[in-house]
C-alpha positions in Angstrom: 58.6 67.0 242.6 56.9 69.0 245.6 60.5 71.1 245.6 60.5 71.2 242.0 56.9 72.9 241.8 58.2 75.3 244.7 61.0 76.2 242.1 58.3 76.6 239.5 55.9 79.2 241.7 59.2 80.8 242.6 59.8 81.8 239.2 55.8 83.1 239.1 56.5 85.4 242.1 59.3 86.6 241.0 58.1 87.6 237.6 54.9 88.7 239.0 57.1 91.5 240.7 56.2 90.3 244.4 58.2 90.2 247.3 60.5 87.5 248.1 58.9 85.2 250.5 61.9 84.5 253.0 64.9 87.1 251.7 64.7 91.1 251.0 63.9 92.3 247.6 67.6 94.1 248.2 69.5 91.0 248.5 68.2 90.4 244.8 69.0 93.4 243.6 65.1 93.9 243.8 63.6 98.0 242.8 60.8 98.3 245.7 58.1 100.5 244.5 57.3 102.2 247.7 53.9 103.8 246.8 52.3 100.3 245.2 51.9 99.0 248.7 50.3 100.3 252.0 47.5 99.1 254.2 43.9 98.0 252.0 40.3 99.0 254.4 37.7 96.5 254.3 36.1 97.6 257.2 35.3 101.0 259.0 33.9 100.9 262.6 30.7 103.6 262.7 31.6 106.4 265.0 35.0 105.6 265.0 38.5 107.9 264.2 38.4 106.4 260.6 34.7 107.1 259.9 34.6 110.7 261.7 38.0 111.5 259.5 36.2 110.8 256.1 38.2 107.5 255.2 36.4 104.9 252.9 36.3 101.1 252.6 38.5 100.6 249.1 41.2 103.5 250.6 44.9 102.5 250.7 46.7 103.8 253.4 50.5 104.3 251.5 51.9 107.1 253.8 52.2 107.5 257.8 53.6 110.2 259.0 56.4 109.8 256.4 56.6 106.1 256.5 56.2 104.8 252.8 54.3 101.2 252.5 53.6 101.1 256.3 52.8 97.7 257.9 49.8 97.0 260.5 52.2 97.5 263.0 53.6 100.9 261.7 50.3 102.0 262.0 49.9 101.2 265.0 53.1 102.5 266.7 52.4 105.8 265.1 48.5 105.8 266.8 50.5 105.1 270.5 53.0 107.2 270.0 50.7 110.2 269.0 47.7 109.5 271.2 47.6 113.3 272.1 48.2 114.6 269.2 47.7 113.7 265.5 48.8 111.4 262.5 49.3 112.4 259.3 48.1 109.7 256.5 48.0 109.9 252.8 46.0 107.5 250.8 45.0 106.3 247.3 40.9 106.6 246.8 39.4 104.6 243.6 38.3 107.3 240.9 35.0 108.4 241.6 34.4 108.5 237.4 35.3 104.5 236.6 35.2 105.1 232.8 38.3 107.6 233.2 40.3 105.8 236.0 43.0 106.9 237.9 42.7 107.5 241.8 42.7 110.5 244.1 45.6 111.0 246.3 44.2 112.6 249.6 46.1 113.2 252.5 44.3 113.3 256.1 45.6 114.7 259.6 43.6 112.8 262.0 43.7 113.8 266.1 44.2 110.4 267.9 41.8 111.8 270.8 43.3 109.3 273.4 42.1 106.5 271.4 44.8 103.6 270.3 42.9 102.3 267.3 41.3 104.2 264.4 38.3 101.6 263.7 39.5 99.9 260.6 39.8 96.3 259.7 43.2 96.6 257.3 44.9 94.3 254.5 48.3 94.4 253.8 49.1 95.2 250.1 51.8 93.9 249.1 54.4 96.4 247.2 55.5 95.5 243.8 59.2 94.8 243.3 61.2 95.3 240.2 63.8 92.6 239.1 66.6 92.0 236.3 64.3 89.4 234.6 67.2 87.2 233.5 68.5 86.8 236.8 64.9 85.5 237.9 65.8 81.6 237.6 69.0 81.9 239.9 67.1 83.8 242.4 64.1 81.5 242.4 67.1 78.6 243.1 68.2 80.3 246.0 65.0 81.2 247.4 63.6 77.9 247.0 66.8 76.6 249.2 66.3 79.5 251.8 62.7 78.4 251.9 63.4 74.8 252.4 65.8 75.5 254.9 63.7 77.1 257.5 60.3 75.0 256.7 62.4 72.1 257.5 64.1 74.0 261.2 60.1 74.8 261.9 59.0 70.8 260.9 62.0 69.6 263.2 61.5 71.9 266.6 57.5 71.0 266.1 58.1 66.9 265.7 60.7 67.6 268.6 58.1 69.6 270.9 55.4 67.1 269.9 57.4 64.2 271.4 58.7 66.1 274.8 55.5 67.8 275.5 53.3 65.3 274.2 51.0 68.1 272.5 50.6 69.1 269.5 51.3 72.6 269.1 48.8 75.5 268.5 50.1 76.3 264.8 49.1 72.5 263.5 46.4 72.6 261.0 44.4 69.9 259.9 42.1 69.8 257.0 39.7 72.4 258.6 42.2 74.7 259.4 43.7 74.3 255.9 40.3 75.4 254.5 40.3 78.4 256.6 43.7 80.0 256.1 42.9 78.8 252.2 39.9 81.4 252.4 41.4 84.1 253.5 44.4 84.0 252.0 42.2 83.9 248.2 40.7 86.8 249.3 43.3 88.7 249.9 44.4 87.9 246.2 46.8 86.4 244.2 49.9 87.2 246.1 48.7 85.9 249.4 47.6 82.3 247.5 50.6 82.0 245.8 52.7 82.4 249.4 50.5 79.6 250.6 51.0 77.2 247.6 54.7 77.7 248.1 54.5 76.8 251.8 52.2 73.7 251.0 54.3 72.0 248.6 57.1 72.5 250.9 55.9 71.5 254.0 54.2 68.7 252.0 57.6 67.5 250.0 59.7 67.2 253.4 57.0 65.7 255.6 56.9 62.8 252.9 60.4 62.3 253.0 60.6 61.7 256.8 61.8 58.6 258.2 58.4 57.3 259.4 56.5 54.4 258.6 53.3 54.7 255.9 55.5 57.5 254.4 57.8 57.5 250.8 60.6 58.2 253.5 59.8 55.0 255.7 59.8 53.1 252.2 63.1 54.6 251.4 64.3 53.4 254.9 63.1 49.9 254.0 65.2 49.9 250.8 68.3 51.0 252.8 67.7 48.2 255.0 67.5 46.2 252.0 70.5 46.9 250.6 72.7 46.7 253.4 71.1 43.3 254.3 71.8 42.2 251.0 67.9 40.9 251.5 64.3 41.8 251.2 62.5 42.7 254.4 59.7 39.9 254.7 56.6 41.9 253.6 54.4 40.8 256.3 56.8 42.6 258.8 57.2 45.2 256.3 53.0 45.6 255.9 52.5 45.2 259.7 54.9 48.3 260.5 53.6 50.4 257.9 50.2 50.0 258.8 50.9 51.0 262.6 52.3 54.0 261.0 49.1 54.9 258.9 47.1 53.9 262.2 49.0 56.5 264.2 49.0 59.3 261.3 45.3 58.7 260.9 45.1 59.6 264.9 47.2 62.5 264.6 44.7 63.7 261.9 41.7 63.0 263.9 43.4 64.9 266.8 44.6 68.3 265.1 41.4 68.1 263.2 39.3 68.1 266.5 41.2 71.0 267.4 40.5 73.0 264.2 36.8 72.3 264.5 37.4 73.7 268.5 39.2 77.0 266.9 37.5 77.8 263.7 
């Protein structure tokens, strides 16, 4: 059912016109619309490129130096690879008259003066994407598999690296973590929480179908037992190895929950 619901907020995405999570709009046959994307400020440093160039919290960066829908990193190559010269920018500004709408498109040439940054905090926009609506279903199918696919690689090499290292990796959230990616992630908007409900259910569906005791896939290992046996498993042994495998999730959780509360 956690796979199914993936399916299910697949389909959403899709129809919502966002960008495949794992795969290229292209490989679906996807229509990127180049100028609905770009780079969102929430933040403008006082005294910095950004604020002596005129830019605004609420601007959308769609255009540097000809690249459409740039990413952080765009921006950021153009800065170093222009540091004593200047970047040319063109971005969307909220209408100024609210009951008429619309936006202003302004464009701004901006001398880097040495600096590598301009004194922004950013947010990625993500660019809308037009698909053949019938197809939607087939192409939430395959990117629902795609998704499993590598989820499942990343679950494997981290389980495999937690028992050679004896660590548990940096990118392990626990609850506190959770909450904190959760934030930010609703408010950057819909798009962003919809990414991380597809990547919950996931991760959630395949790490309760794993082999390990306290777990639907220990219980499913019990039954195979069963069946080969021809016999039950005596439920005391059954109980007793279970409950280990509670005793040592509930130690992982304490553990990657620790370090949450030592990161956030």
């Amino acid at each position: 059912m956690n796979f199914v619901l993936a399916y299910l907020l697949f389909l959403i995405l899709f129809w919502a016109s966002l960008p495949p999570m794992v795969s290229n709009p292209e490989q679906y046959g996807g229509k990127v619309d180049e100028e609905s994307g770009g780079l969102y400020l929430q933040q403008i440093d006082e005294g910095g490129l950004a604020d002596k160039n005129g830019l605004e919290i609420q601007d959308l960066i769609f255009n540097v130096d000809g690249i459409k829908t740039p990413t952080v990193m765009d921006l950021r190559d153009e800065i170093s690879k222009n540091k004593d010269g200047q970047i040319v920018i063109k971005i969307k500004r909220p209408a100024l008259n609210k009951v008429e709408g619309g936006e202003q498109i302004i464009e701004k040439k901006i001398n880097i003066e040495g600096k590598s940054v301009l004194g922004i905090g950013l947010t990625q926009k993500l660019s809308r994407v037009g698909y053949s609506w019938w197809k939607v279903p087939y192409f939430a199918l395959i990117e629902t598999a795609k998704a499993i696919y590598f989820v499942t690689a990343a679950i494997i090499l981290l389980l495999w690296n937690l028992i050679v290292s004896h660590i548990v990796p940096g990118e392990v959230l626990g609850p506190v973590g959770v909450f904190g990616i959760t934030s930010v992630a609703v408010r950057l908007g819909f798009a962003y929480v919809l990414n991380l409900l597809i990547l919950f259910t996931i991760n959630l569906g395949i790490i309760n179908i794993l082999p390990f005791p306290a777990l639907d896939g220990g219980r499913l290992v019990f039954l195979i037992v069963e069946k080969i046996r021809g016999k039950k498993v005596a439920q005391k042994v059954e109980n007793v190895i279970h409950n280990i495998g509670f005793l040592i999730l509930i130690a992982l959780m304490i553990l990657v929950t620790w370090k949450d509360i030592l990161r956030f």
